[in-house]
LOLUMMAR-444092 format. One record per residue (C-alpha): residue number from 1; residue in three letters; x, y, z negated. Coordinates in Angstrom, 2 decimals. Each point is the difference from the previous one (the first is absolute). Layout:
 drenkol vopa       u       v       w
     NUM  ALA       X       Y       Z
...
END
This chain:
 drenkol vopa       u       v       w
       1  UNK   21.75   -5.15   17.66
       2  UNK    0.98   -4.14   -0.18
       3  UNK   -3.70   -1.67   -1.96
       4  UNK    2.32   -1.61   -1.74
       5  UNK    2.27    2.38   -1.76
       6  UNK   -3.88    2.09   -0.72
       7  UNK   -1.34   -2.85   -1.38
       8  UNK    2.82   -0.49   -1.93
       9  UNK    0.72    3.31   -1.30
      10  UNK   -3.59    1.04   -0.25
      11  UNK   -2.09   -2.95   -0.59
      12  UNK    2.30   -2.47   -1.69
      13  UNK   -1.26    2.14   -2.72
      14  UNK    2.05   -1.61   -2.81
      15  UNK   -0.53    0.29   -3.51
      16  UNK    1.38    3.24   -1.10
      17  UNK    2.44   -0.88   -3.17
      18  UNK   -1.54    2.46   -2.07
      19  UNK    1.10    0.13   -3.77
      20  UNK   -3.12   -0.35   -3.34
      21  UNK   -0.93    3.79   -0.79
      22  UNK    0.36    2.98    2.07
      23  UNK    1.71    0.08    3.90
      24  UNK    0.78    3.16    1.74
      25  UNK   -1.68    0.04    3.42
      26  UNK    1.10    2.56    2.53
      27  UNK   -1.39    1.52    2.89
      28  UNK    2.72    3.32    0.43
      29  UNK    0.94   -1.42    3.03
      30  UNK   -3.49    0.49    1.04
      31  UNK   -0.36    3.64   -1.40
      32  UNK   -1.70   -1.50   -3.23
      33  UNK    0.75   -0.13   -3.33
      34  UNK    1.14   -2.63   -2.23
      35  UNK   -2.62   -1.68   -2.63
      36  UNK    0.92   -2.10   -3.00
      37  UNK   -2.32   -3.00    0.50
      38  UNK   -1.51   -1.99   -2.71
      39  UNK    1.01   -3.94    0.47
      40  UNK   -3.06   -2.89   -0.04
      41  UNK    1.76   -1.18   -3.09
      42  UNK    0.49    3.44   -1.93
      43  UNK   -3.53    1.09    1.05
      44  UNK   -1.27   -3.21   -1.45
      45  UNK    1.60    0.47   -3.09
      46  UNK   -1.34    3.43   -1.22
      47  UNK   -2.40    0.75   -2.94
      48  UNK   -2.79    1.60    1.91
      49  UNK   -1.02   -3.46    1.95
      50  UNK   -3.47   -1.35    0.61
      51  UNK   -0.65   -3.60    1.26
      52  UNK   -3.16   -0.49    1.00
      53  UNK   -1.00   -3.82    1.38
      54  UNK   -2.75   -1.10    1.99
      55  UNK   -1.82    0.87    2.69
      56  UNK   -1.77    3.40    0.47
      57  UNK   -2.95    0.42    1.56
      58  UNK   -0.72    3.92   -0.43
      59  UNK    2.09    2.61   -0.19
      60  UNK    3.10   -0.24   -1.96
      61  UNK    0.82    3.78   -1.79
      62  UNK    1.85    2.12   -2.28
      63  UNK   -0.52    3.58    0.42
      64  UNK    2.94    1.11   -2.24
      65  UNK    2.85   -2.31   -0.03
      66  UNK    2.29    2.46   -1.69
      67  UNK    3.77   -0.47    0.88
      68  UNK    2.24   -2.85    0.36
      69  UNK   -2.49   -2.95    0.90
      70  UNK    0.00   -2.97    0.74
      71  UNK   -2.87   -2.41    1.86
      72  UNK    1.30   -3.42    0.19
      73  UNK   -2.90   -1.00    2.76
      74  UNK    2.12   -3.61    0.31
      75  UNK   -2.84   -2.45   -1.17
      76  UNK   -2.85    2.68    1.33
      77  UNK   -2.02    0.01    2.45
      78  UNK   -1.97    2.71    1.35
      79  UNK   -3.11   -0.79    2.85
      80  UNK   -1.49    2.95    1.56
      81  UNK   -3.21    0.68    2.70
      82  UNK    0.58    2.12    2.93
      83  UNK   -2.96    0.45    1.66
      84  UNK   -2.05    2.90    0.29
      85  UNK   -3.11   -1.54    0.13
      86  UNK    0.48   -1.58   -3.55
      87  UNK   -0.33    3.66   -1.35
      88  UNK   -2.69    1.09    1.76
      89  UNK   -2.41   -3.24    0.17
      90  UNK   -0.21   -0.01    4.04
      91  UNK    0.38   -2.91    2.20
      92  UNK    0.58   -3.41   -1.51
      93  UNK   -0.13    2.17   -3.63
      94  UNK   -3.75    0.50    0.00
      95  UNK   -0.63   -1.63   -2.60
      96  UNK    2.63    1.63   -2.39
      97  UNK    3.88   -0.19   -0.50
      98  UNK    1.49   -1.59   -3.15
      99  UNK    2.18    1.85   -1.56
     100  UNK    2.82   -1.91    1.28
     101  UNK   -0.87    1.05    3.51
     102  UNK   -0.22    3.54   -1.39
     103  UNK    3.81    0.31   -0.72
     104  UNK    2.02    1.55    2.32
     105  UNK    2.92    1.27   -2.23
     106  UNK    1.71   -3.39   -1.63
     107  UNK    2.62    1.71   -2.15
     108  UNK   -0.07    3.85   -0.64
     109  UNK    2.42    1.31   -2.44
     110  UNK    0.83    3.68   -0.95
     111  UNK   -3.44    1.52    1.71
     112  UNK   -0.45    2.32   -3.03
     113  UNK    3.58    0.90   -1.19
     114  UNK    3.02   -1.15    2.58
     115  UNK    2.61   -2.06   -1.35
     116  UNK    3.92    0.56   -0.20
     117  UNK    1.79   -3.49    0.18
     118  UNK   -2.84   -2.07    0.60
     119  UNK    0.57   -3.66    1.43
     120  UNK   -1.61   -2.83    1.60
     121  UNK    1.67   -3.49   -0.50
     122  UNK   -1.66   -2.59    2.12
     123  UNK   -3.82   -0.31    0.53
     124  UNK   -2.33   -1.22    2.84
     125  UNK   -3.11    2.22    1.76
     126  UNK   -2.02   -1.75    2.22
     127  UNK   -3.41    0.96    2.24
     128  UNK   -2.40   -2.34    0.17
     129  UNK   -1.71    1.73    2.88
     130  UNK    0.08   -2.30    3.07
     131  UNK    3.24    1.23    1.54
     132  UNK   -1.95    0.02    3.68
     133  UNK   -2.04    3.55   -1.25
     134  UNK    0.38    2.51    2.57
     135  UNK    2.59    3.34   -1.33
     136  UNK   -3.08    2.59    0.34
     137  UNK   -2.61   -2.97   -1.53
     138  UNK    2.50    0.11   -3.30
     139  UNK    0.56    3.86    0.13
     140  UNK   -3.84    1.47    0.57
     141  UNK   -2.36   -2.47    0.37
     142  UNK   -1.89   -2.39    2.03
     143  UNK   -2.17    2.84    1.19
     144  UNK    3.13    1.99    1.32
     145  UNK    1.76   -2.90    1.79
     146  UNK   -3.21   -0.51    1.72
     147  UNK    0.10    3.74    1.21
     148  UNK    3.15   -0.51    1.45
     149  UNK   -0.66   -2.42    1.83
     150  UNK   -3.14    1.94    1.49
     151  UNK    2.51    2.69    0.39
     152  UNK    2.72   -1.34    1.51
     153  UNK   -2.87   -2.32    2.59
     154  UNK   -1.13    3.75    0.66
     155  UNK    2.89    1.01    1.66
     156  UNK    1.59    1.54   -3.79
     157  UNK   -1.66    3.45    1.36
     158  UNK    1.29    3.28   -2.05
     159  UNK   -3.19    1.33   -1.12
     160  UNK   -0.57   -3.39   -2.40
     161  UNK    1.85   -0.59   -2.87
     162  UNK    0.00   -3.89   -0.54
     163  UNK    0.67    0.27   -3.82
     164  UNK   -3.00    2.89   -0.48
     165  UNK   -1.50   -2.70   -2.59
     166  UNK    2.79   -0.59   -2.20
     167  UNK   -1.91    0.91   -3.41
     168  UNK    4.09   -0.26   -1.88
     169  UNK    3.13   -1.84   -0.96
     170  UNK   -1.01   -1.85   -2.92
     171  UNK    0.98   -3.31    1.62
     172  UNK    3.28    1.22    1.84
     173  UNK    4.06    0.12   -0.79
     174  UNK   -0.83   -3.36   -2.31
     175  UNK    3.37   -0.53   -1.37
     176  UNK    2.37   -0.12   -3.65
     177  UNK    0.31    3.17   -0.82
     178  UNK    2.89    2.00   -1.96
     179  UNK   -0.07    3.48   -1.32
     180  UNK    3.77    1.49   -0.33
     181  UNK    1.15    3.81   -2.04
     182  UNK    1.66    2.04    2.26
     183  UNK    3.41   -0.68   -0.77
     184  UNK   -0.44   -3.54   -1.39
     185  UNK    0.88   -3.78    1.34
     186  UNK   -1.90   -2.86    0.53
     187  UNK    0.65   -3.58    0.90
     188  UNK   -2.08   -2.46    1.75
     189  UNK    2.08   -3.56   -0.08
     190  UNK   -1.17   -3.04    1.66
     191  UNK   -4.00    1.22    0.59
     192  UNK   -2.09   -2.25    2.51
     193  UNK   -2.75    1.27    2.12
     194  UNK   -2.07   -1.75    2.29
     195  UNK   -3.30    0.88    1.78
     196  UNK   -0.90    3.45   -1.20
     197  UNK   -0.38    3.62    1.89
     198  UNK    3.28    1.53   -1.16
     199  UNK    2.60   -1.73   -1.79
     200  UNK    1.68    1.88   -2.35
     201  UNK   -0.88    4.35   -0.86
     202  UNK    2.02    2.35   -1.26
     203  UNK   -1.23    2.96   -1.55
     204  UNK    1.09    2.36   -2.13
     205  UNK   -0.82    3.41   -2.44
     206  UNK   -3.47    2.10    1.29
     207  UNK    1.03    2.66    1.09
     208  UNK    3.62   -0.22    0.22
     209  UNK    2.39   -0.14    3.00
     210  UNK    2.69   -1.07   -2.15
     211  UNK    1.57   -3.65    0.68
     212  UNK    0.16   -2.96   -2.24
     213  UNK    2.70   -3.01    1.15
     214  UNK   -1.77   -3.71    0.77
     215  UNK    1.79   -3.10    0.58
     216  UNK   -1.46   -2.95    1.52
     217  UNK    1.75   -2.79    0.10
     218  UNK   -0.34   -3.95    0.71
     219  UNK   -3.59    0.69    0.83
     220  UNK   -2.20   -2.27    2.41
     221  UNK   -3.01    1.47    1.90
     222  UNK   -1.70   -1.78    2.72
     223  UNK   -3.72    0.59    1.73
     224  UNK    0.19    3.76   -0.75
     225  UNK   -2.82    1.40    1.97
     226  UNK    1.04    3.93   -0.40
     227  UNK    3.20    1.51   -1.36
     228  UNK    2.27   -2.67   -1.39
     229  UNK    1.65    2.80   -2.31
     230  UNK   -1.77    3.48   -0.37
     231  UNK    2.15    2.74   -0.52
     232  UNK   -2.13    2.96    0.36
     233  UNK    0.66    2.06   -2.78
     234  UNK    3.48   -0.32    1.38
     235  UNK    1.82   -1.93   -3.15
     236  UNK    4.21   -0.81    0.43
     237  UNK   -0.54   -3.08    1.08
     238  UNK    2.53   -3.08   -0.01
     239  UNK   -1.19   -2.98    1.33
     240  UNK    2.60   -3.23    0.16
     241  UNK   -0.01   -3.32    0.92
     242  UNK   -3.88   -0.61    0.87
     243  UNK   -1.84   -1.73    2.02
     244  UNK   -3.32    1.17    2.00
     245  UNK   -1.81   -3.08    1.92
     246  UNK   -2.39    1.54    2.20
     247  UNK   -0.82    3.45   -0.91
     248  UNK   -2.11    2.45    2.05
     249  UNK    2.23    2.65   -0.69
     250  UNK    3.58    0.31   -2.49
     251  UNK    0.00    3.34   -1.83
     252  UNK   -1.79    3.07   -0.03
     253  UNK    0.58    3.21   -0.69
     254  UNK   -2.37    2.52    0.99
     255  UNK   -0.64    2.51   -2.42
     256  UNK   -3.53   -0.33   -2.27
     257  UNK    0.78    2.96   -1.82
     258  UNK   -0.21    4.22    1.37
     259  UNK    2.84    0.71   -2.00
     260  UNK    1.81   -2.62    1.81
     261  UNK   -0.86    1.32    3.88
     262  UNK    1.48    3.30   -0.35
     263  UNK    3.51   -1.28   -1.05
     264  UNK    3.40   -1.64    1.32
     265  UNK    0.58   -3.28   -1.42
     266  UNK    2.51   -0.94    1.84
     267  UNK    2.56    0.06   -2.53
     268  UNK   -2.03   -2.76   -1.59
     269  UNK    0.65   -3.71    1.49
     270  UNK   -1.83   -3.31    0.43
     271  UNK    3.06   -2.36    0.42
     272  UNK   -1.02   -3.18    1.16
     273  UNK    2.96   -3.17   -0.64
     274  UNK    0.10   -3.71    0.97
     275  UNK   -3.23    0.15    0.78
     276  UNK   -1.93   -2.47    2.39
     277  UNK   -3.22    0.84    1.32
     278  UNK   -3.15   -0.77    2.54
     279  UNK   -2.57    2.10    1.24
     280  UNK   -2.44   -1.92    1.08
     281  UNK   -3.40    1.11    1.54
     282  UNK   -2.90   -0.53   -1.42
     283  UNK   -3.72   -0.10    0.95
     284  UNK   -1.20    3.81    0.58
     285  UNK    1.61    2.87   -0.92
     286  UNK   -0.58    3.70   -0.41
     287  UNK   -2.67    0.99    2.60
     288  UNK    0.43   -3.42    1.69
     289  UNK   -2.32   -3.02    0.97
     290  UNK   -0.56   -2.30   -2.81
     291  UNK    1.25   -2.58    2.80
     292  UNK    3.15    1.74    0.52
     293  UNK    3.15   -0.95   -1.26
     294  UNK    3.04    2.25   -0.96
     295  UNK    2.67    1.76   -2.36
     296  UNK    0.83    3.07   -1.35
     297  UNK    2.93    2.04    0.67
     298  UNK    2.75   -1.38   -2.47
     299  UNK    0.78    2.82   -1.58
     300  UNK   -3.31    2.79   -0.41
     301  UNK    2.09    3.12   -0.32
     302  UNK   -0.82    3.60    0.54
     303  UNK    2.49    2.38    1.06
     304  UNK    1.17    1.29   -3.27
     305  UNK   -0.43   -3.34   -1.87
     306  UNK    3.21   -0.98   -1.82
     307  UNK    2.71   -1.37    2.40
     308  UNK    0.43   -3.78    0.09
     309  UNK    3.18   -2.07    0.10
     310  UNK   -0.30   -3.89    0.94
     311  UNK    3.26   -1.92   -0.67
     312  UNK    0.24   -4.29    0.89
     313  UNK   -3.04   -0.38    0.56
     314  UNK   -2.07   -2.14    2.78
     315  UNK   -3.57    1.50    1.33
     316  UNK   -2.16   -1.74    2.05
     317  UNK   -2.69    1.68    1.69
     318  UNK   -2.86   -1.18    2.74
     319  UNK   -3.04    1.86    1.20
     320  UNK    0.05    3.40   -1.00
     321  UNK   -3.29    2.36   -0.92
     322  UNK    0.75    2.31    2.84
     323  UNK    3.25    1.52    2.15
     324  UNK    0.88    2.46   -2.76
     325  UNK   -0.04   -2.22   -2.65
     326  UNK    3.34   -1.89    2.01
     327  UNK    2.06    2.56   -1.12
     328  UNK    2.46   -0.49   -2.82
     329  UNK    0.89    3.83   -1.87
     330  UNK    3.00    0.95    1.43
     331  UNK   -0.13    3.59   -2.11
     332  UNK    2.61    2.87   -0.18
     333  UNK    0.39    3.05   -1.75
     334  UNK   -1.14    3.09    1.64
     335  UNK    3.96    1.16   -0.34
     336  UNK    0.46   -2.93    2.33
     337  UNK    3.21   -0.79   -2.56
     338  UNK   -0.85   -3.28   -1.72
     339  UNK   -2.60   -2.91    0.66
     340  UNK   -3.32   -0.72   -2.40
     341  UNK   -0.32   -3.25    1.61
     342  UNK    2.59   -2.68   -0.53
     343  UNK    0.28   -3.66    1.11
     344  UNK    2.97   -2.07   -0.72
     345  UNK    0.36   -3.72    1.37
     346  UNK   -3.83   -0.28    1.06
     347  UNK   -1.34   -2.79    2.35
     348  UNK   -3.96    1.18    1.62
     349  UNK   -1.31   -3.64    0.92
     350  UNK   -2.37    0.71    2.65
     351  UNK   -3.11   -2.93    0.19
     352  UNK   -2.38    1.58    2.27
     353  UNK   -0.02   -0.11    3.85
     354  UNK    2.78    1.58    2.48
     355  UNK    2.26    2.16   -1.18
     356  UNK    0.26    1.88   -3.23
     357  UNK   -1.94    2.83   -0.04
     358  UNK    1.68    2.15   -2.26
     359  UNK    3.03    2.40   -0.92
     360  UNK    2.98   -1.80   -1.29
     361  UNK    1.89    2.49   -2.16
     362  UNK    3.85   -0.34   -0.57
     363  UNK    0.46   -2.86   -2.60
     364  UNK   -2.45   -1.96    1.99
     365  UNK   -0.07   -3.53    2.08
     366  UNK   -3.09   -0.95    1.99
     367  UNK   -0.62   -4.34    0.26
     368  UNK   -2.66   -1.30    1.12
     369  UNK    1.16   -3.40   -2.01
     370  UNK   -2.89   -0.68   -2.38
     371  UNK    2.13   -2.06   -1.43
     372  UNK    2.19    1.82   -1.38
     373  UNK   -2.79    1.41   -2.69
     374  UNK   -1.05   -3.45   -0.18
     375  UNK    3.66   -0.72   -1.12
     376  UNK    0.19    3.09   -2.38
     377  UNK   -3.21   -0.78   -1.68
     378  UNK    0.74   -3.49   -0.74
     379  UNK    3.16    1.20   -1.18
     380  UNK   -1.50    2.43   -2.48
     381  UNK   -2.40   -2.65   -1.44
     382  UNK    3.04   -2.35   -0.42
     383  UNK    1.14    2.50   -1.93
     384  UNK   -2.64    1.21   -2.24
     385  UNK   -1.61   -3.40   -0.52
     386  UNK   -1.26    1.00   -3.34
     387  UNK   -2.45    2.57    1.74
     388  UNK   -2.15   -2.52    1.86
     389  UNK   -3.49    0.86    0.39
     390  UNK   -0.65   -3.60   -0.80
     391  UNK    2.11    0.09   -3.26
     392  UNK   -2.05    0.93   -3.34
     393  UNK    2.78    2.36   -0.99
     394  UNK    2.91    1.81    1.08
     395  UNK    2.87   -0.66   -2.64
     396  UNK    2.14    3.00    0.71
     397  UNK    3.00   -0.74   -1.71
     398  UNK    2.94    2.09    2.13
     399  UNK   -0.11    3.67    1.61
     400  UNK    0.00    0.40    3.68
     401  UNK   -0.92   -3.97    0.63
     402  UNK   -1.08   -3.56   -1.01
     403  UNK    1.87   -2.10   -2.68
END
């Protein structure tokens, strides 16, 4: 494939023209189904609409939205602590944590009763954890990170289990938090995220297996230590026109509920469009040297996860966690008659030494031009000037892109 005529189809990334009120987005090329979408202007002009201003130190919740909501986050800003020592007083937290340093969750909405057309309109969550903290330091603990080290200086034998001290996970997944009803929509439009475990979680009914639909669009995440989007109680997932600045791993969707192991949810799809991203490796890592540096896989999937289709988009990748984690899911059904896995017009930028280590699925162009995500990025942020991380607000104004 000619750079050119990718970057130009894929990452040119012009403002879609996209009428006030509702659009129709399709996927039934993809094996999806079509969703009436909410626009930024229609969703700001419900009745159900909270504002809040300011900047929020501790957690921001509602248990119980109720239906049809929206959270106009533009003039809000949400700071968050992810550290697992601030919970448990260890380390440089002796003395005590504030309160501040105590909140790991930043927004949580729908914890207690899941919401059906919930939406996000703007909004900024920040860590203020130094953005140098080692992946297991954030995750367990001071105490555990120093075990693996030991460990892994040991020779990593078998009969030692480097995390044996973890006492739990209050401190880990930091990240906004929605709740959806099976069979109900969300929309999260023009979100920032920067410096916190996860980015973005998507959860839905206890103890159901059955889907809501979420749309994230517009959105901004950059310094994501963990999962830039979790997906693991495997919602319909749209995600358009986003940007991810070094994350230590895109999306996963590995199953956190039983119900959820046993089943086929491959009719189900994560569709992934315009998207540019980085992985970028960070200090540590699971059961690695607090010295080490490295990235996840980009997609954490599990064999029966639902199928994921990647359309224009540009992925960057560099120093990968280990050999398996190169892989890409290149899925079938067991009848061998149709393909889980799509990708459509997708460049893999490779940044790390020699040659790509990984699987290129049909769709796919390897480059080992960095600056061609250097291109698309800048691109992107041309674009969606009004979601700066330096600007006080994000006045979202059109659907699907800037004013």
């Amino acid at each position: 494939m000619d750079r050119r005529a990718f970057l130009a189809g894929a990452v040119g990334l012009t403002a879609l023209a996209v009428g006030v009120g509702w659009r129709q987005q399709s996927d039934s090329d993809a094996g999806g189904t079509d969703h009436l979408v909410p626009s930024t202007v229609a969703l700001l002009a419900r009745p159900r609409i909270t504002a809040p201003r300011g900047d929020f130190r501790t957690e921001y919740g509602e248990a119980a939205p109720g239906p049809d909501k929206t959270y106009d986050f533009r003039l809000a800003r949400f700071s968050s602590y992810h550290d697992k020592d601030a919970v448990y007083e260890t380390g440089p937290f002796t003395s005590g944590s504030t309160e501040h340093q105590k909140n790991h969750r930043p927004i949580r909405l729908g914890y207690e009763s899941p919401a059906a057309g919930l939406a996000i309109v703007g909004g900024r969550v920040e860590g203020d954890q130094p953005i140098s903290l080692p992946w297991v330091r954030m995750k367990y603990g001071q105490q555990v990170q120093d075990d693996t080290d030991a460990w892994i200086d040991a020779g990593s034998p078998d009969a030692e289990d480097p995390y044996r001290n973890v006492e739990d996970n209050a401190n880990q997944d930091g990240d906004p938090r929605i709740y959806v009803r099976s069979g109900g929509w969300a929309v999260v439009d023009g979100l920032r995220v920067r410096n916190t475990h996860d980015g973005l979680g998507l959860f839905g009914q206890s103890g159901s297996d059955g889907a809501g639909t979420v749309h994230i669009r517009n959105c901004y995440f950059q310094d994501i230590h963990d999962d830039a989007i979790e997906n693991d109680e495997w919602q319909e997932l749209h995600v358009h026109d986003c940007l991810f600045e070094r994350v230590y791993c895109l999306l996963s969707q590995r199953p956190s509920q039983q119900l959820l192991l046993d089943r086929d949810q491959s009719s189900r799809v994560a569709t992934l469009d315009r998207c540019v991203a980085q992985m970028w490796p960070f200090p540590g890592g699971h059961k690695k040297r607090s010295t080490d540096r490295n990235h996840e896989r980009v997609f954490k999937m599990d064999t029966n996860s639902p199928r994921v289709v990647v359309r224009n988009s540009v992925l960057m990748v560099e120093r990968y966690i280990s050999d398996e984690a190169t892989r890409l899911p290149e899925r079938s059904t067991s009848r061998g008659d149709r393909v889980n896995d799509v990708y459509e017009n997708v460049m893999i930028i490779w940044a790390g030494d020699g040659n790509y280590p990984g699987n290129v699925p049909s769709g796919c162009t390897v480059s080992k031009d960095t600056g061609l995500f250097d291109r698309a990025a800048a691109e992107w942020k041309r674009r969606h000037r009004n979601l700066s991380f330096d600007s006080p607000d994000s006045d979202m104004t059109q659907p699907y892109g800037p004013k």
